[in-house]
C-alpha positions as CSV (number, residue, x, y, z in Angstrom):
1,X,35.1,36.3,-25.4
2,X,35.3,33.0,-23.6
3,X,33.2,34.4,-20.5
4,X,30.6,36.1,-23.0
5,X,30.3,31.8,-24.0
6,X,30.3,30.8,-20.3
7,X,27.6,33.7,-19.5
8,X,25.3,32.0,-22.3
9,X,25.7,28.8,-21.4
10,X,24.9,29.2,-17.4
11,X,21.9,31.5,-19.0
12,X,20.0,29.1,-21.3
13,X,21.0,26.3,-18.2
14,X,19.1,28.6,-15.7
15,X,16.3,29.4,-18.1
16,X,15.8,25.7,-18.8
17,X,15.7,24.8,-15.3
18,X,13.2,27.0,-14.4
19,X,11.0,26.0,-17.8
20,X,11.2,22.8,-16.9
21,X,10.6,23.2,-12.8
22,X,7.7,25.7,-13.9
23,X,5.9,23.4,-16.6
24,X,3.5,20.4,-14.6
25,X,4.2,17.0,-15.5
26,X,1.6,14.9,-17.2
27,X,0.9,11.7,-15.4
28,X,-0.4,9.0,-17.4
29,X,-1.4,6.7,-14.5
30,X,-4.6,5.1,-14.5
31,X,-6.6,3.0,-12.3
32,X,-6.2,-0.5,-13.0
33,X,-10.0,-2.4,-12.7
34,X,-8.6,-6.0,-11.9
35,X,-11.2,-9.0,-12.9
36,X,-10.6,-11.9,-10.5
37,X,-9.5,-14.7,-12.1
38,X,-11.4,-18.8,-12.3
39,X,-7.8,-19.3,-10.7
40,X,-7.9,-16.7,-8.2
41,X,-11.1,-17.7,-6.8
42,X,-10.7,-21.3,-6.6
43,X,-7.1,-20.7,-4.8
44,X,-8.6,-18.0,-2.4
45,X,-11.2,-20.7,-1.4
46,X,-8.4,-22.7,-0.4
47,X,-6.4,-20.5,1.6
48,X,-9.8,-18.8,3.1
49,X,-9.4,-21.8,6.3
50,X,-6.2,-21.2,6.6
51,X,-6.8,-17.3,6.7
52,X,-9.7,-17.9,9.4
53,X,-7.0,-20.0,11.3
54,X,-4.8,-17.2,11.3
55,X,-7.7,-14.3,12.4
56,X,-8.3,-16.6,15.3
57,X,-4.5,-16.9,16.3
58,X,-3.8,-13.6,15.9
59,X,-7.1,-12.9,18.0
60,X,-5.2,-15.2,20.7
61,X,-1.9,-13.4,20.4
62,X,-3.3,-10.4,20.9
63,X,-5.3,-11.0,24.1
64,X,-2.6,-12.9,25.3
65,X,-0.1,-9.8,24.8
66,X,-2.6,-7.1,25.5
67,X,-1.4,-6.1,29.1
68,X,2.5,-5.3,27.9
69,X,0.6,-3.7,24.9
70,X,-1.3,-0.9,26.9
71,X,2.2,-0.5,28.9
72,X,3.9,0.3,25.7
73,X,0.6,2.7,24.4
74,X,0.2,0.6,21.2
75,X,-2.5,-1.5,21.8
76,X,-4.3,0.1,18.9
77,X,-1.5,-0.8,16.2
78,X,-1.5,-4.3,17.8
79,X,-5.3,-4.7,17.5
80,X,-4.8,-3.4,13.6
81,X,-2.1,-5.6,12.8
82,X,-3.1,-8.9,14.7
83,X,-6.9,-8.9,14.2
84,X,-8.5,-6.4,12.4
85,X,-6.0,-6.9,8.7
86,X,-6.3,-10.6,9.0
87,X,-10.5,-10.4,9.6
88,X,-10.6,-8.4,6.9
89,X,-8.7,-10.7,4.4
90,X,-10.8,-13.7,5.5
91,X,-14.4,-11.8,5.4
92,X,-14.4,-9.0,3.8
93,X,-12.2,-9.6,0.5
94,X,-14.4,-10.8,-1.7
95,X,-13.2,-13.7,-3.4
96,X,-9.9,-14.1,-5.5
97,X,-9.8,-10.4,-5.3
98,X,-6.1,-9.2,-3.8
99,X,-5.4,-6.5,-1.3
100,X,-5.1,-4.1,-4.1
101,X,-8.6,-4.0,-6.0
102,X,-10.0,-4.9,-2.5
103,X,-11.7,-1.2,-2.2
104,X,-10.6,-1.0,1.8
């Protein structure tokens, strides 16, 4: 009788597996509207010279590193990553809002 048990048990195990691999999962995410705080604001108009310092240095790396940039075939990512994402958080975002509610 012990393999009659054994037989059960790796039954209900497979039938469970496959009830719970068939039945979709609920997800309860949400999106999150974020509200910009007094705070936020008057800290991102202090960093916003700063930010522009950074566009325009990352404007200059990027020039200055273009040639060795086209060698590699990644002039592209460079452009993305060292001008347009930093123009983008100085004038685009609006203000005290955070890359995450910044609607892209």
């Amino acid at each position: 009788m012990p393999s009659l048990k054994k037989k059960l048990a790796a039954y209900l195990v497979s039938l469970s597996l496959v009830v719970f691999s068939v039945v979709p999962s609920v997800s309860y995410a949400t999106s999150v509207e974020e509200r910009p705080t007094a705070a936020n604001m008057v800290s991102d108009a202090v960093t916003r010279p700063f930010l522009l310092v950074g566009t325009v240095l990352g404007t200059v790396l990027y020039v200055g590193t273009l040639p060795i940039s086209l060698l590699g075939g990644n002039a592209g990512e460079a452009g993305q990553k060292l001008v347009v994402e930093p123009f983008k958080m100085t004038f685009l975002r609006c203000l005290g809002c955070t890359t995450r509610n910044m609607g892209n």
